[in-house]
Residue, then its C-alpha position, 0 to 999 in steps of 0.5 A: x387525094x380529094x380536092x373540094x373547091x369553095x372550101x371555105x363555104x358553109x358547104x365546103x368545110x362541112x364536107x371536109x369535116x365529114x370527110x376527116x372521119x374517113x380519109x387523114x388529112x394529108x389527102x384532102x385537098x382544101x381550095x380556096x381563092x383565100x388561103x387564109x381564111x382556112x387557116x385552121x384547115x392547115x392545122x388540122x393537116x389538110x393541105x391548102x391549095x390557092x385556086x380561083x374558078x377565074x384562074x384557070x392555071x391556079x386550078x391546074x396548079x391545085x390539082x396536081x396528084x389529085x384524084x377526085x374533086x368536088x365542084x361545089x357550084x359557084x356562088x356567083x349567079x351568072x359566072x358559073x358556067x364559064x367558072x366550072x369550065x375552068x374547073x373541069x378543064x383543069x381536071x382533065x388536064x391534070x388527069x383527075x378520075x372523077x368529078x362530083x359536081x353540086x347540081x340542082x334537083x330534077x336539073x334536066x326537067x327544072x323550069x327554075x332560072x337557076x337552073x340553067x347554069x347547072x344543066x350547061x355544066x352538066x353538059x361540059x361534064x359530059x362533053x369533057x370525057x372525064x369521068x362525073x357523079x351528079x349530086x343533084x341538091x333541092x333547097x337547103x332548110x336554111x334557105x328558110x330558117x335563116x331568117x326564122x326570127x323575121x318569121x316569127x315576128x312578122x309571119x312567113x311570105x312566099x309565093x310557092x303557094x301549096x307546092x312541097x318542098x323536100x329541103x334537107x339541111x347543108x350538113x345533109x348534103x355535105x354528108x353526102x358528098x362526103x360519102x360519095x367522094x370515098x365510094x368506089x363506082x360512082x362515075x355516071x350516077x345521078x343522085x337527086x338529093x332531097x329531105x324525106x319529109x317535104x312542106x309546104x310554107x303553110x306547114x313550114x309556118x305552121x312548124x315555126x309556130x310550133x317550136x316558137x310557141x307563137x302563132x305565125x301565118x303563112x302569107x300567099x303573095x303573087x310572083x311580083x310582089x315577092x320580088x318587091x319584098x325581098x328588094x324591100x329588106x335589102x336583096x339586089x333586085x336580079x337575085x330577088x326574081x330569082x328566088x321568086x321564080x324558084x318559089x314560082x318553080x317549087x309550086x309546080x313541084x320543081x323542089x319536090x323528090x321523094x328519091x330518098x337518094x339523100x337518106x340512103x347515101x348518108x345512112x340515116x334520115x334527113x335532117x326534119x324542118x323542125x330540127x333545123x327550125x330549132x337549130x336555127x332559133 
């Protein structure tokens, strides 16, 4: 059986869609701190377990008879690392085989804030003696493209300055964790996940432009300024910084990889910036 944590995320169900396409229902475990907001999951036959990363004993409960597990990174900035602590003590506990976890790209060498949390849960991984894949993800598009209507109104701000991004759609990555979770062999690789045509926001602007059929600039702001910004439309001001710093982080090429990991695994090319832009609009 494969379990995916947080399958009721965005990441989490498009895994376990992809997973359908190889694996029958009855051996794909959905967990979820919610049960029912995956109603339609159980329909489907997928067996839905209740577990909470603050719970260690509901993550031991939902691993029973499970043989891999997808530790899809916890959204809460801050908690991760003890969350994933208990995610990996359950494992072994209960004797999983393997854990993929949802890293950062380049993890090991990456200045960004955000990623510290997944380097000490790449050490527990390792400390833990149970087995682990790393599926290190860059940006999703959609970390962009979500807010393209904002984009085309008012042009795009940033201050990543003229570093490449190699961002790849969610279903990009969910495709591959899939792909991952029913290969044989896995334990101890390390896959940095990156889309194969990189951008810089001045290119991604100038792809905006083109699917909307307006010219949209590109706006080069200091880190500060940024920050203020995002405060300004509603973002909490410690999550604000964050994603400044990571701008900060891809202009030194920290969001950048042409590994072509991500294509590989999932047997096609990445997902382009203008498809998800379209997507998106």
């Amino acid at each position: 059986m494969i379990l995916v944590t947080g399958a009721s995320g965005q990441l989490g169900r498009l895994v376990i869609e992809n997973l359908l396409n190889t694996t029958p229902a009855k051996q794909i475990v959905a967990a979820v701190r919610s049960p029912e907001k995956v109603a339609d999951l159980a329909e489907k036959g997928i067996q839905v377990r209740q577990a909470d990363y603050n719970d260690l004993d509901s993550l031991i409960a939902a691993m029973q008879g499970v043989e891999k597990v997808l530790l899809i990174s916890s959204s809460e900035v801050g908690q991760r690392t003890a969350q994933h602590s208990n995610v990996i003590k359950a494992a072994k506990q209960t004797g999983v085989q393997l854990i993929a976890y949802t890293s950062i790209l380049k993890a090991d060498t990456s200045p960004l804030i955000l990623a510290k949390e997944h380097v000490e849960t790449e050490k527990l991984l390792a400390d833990s003696g149970v087995p682990y894949v790393l599926l290190r993800n860059s940006w999703y598009s959609e970390n962009y493209t979500m807010s393209v209507a904002a984009t085309i109104e008012h042009g795009q701000v940033g201050c990543a300055g003229d570093g490449k991004l190699a961002t790849a759609s969610r279903a990009d990555y969910a495709a591959a964790a899939a792909a991952v979770l029913v290969k044989d062999g896995q334990a101890g690789k390390v896959y940095e996940l990156a889309g194969d045509n990189a951008f810089t926001l001045s290119e991604y602007a100038a792809a905006v432009s083109k699917v909307a059929g307006k010219d949209v600039a590109y706006h080069n702001v200091p880190e500060e300024e940024f920050t203020k910004i995002l405060v300004s439309v509603g973002l909490p001001e410690g999550f604000a910084a964050i994603l400044a710093d990571s701008e900060i982080g891809a202009s030194k090429g920290a969001l950048f990889s042409d590994s072509k990991d991500l294509s590989t695994l999932i047997g096609r090319p990445t997902t382009s910036i203008e498809d998800s832009i379209k997507a998106a609009l």
